[in-house]
TIGULO-394727 format. One record per atom (N, C-alpha, C, O): residue in one letter; atom name; x, y, z. Coordinates in pm, whole numbers. Layout:
("A" "CA" (X Y Z))
...
END
This chain:
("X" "N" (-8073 -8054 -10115))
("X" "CA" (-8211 -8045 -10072))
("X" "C" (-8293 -7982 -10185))
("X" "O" (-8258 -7871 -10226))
("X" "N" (-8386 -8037 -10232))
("X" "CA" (-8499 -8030 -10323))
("X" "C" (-8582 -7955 -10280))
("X" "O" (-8650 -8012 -10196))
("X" "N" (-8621 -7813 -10305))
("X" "CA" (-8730 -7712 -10295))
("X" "C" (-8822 -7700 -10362))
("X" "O" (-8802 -7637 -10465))
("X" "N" (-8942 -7745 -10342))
("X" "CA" (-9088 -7719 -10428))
("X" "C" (-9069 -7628 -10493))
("X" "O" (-8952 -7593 -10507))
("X" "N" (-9197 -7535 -10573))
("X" "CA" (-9207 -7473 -10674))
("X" "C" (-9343 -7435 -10606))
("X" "O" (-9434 -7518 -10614))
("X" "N" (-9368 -7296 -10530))
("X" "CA" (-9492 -7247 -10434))
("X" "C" (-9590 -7259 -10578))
("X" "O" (-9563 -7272 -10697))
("X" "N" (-9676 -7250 -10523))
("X" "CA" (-9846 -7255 -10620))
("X" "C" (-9896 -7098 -10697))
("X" "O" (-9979 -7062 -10781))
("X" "N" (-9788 -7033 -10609))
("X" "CA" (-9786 -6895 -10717))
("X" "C" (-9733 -6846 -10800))
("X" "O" (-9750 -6735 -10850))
("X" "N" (-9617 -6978 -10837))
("X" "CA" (-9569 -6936 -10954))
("X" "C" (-9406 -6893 -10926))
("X" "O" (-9325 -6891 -11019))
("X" "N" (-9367 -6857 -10780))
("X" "CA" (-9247 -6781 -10822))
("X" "C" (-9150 -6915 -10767))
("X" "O" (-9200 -7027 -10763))
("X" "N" (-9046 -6896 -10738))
("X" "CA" (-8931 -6991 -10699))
("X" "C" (-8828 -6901 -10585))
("X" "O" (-8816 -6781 -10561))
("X" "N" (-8759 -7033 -10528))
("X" "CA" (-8639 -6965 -10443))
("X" "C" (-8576 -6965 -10525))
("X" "O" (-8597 -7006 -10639))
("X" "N" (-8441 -6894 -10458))
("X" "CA" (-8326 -6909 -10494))
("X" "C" (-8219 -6838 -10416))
("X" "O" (-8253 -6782 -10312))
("X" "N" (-8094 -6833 -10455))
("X" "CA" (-7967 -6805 -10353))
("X" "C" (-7929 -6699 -10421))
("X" "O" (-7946 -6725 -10540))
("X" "N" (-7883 -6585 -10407))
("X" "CA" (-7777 -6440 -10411))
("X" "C" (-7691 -6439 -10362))
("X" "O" (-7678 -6338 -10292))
("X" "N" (-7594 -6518 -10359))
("X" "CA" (-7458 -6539 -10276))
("X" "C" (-7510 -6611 -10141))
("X" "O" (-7517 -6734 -10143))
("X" "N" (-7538 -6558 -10050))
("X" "CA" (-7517 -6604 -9962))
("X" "C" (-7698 -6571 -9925))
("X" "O" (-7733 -6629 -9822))
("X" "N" (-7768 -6519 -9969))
("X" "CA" (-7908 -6452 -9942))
("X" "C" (-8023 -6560 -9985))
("X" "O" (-8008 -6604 -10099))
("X" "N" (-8076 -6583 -9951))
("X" "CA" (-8193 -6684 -10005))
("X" "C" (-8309 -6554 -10056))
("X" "O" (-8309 -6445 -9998))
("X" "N" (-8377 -6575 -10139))
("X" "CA" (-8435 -6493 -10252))
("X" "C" (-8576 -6547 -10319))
("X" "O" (-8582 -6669 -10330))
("X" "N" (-8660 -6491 -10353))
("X" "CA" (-8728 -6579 -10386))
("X" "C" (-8737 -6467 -10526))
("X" "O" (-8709 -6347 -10522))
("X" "N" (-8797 -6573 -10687))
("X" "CA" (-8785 -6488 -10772))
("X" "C" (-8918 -6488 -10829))
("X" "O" (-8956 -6588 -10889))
("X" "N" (-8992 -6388 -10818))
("X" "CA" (-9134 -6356 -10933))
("X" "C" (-9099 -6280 -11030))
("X" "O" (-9030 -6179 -11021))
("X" "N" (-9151 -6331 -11141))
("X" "CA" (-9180 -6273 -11280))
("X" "C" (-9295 -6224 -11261))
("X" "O" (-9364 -6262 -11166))
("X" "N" (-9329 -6147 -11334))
("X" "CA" (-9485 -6093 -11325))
("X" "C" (-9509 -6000 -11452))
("X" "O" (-9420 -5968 -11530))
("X" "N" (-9619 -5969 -11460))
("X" "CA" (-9633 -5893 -11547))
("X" "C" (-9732 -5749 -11516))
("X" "O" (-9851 -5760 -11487))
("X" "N" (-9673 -5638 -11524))
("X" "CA" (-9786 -5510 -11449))
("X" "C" (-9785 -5460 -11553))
("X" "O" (-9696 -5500 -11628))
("X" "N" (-9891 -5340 -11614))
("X" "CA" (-9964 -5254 -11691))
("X" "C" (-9983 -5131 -11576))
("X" "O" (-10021 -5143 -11460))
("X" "N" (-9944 -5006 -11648))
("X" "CA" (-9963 -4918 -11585))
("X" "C" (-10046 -4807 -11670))
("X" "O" (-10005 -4780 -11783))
("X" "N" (-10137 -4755 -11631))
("X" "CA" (-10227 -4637 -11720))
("X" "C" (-10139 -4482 -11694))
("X" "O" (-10062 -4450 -11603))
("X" "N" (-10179 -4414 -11800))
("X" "CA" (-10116 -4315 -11756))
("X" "C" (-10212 -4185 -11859))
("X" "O" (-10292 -4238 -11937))
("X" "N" (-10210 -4080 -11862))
("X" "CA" (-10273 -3993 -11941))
("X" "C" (-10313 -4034 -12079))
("X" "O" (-10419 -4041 -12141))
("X" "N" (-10170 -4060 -12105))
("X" "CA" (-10069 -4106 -12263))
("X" "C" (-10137 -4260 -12309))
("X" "O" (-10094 -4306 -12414))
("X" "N" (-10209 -4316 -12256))
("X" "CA" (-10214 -4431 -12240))
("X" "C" (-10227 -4565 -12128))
("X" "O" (-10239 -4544 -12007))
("X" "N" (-10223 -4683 -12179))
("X" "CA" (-10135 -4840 -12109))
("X" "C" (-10008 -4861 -12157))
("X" "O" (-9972 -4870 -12274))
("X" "N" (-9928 -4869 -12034))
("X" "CA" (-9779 -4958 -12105))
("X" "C" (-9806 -5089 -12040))
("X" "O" (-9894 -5077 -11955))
("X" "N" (-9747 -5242 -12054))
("X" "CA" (-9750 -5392 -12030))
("X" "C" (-9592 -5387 -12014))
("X" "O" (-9521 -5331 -12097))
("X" "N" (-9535 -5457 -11886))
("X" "CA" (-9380 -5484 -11916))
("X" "C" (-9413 -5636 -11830))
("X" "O" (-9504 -5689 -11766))
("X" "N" (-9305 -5657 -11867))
("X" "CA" (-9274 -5866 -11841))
("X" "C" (-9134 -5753 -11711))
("X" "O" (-9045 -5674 -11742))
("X" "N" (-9183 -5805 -11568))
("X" "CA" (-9066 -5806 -11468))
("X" "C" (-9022 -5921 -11381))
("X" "O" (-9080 -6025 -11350))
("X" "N" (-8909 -5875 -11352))
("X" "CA" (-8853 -5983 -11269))
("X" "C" (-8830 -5929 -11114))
("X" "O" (-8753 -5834 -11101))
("X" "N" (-8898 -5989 -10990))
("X" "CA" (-8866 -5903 -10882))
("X" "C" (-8786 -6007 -10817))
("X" "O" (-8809 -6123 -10853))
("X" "N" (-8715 -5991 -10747))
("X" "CA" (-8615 -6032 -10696))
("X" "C" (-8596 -6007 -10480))
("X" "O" (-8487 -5997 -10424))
("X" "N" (-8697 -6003 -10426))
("X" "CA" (-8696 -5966 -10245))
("X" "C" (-8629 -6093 -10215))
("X" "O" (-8615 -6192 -10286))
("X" "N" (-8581 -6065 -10070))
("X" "CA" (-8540 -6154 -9935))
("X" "C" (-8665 -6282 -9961))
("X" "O" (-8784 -6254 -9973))
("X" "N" (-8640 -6349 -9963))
("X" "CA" (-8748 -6475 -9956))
("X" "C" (-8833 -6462 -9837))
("X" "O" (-8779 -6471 -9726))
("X" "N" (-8988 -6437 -9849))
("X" "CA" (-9043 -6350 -9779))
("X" "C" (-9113 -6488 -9703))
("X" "O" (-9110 -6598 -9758))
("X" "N" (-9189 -6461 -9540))
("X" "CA" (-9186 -6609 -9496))
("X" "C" (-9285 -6696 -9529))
("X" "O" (-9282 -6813 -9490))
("X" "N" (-9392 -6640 -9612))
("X" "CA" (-9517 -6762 -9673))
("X" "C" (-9469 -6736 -9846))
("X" "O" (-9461 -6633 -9913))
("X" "N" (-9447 -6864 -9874))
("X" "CA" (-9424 -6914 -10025))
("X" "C" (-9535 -6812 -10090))
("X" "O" (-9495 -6729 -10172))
("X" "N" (-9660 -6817 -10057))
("X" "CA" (-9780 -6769 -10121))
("X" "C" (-9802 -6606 -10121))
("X" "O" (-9903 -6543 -10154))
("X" "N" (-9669 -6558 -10072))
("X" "CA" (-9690 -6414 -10045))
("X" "C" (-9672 -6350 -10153))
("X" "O" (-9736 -6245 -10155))
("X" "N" (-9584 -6378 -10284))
("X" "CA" (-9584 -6372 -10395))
("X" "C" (-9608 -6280 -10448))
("X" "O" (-9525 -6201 -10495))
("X" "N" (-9816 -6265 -10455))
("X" "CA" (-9870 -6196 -10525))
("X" "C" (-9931 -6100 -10452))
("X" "O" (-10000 -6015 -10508))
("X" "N" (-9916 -6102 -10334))
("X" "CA" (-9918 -5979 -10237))
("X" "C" (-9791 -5897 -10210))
("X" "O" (-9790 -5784 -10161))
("X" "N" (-9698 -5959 -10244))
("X" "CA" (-9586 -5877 -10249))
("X" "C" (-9553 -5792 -10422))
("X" "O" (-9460 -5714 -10443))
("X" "N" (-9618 -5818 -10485))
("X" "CA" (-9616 -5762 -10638))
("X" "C" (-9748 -5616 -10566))
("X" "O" (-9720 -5498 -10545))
("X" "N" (-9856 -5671 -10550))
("X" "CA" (-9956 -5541 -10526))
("X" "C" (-9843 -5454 -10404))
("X" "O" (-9828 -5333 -10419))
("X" "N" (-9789 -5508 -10319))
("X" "CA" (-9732 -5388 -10234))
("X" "C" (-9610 -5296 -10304))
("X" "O" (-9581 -5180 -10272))
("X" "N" (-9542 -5383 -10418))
("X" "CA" (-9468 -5305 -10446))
("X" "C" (-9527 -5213 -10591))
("X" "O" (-9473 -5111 -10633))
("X" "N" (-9612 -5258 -10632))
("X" "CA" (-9680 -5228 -10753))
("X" "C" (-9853 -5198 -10749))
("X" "O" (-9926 -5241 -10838))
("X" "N" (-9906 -5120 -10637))
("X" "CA" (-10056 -5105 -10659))
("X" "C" (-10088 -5122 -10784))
("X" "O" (-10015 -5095 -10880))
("X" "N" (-10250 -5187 -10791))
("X" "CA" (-10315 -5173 -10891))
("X" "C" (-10257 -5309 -11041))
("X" "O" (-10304 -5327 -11153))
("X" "N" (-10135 -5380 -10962))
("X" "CA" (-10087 -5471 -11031))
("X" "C" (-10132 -5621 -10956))
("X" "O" (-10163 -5639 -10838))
("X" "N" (-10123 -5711 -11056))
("X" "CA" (-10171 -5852 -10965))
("X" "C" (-10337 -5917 -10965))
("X" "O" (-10387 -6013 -10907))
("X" "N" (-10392 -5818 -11056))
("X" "CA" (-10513 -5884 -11062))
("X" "C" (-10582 -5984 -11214))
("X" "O" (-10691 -6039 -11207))
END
């Protein structure tokens, strides 16, 4: 079975036995010292709207996703 590719960019996928969905993303965080930029890979339970994506990056990452 052939699985689309959601409109936000991330993809399913399987963890053994777990269905998964995978976003890359990219967050910047400010800090006193500065901005740092990192390239991540998040990895949740395949959450139940394809499009949740980038609402699931701001919940795990405020202030990221825009």
């Amino acid at each position: 079975m052939k699985r689309c590719r959601p409109a936000d960019g991330s993809y399913p996928s399987m963890l053994g036995t777990v269905a998964v969905r995978v976003i890359d993303c990219e967050i910047t965080i400010a800090t006193a010292t500065g901005r740092r930029t990192g390239l991540y890979r998040l990895i949740p339970q395949d959450p139940p709207a394809p499009h949740a994506a980038l609402h699931f990056v701001r919940d795990v990452h405020p202030g990221s996703g825009r």
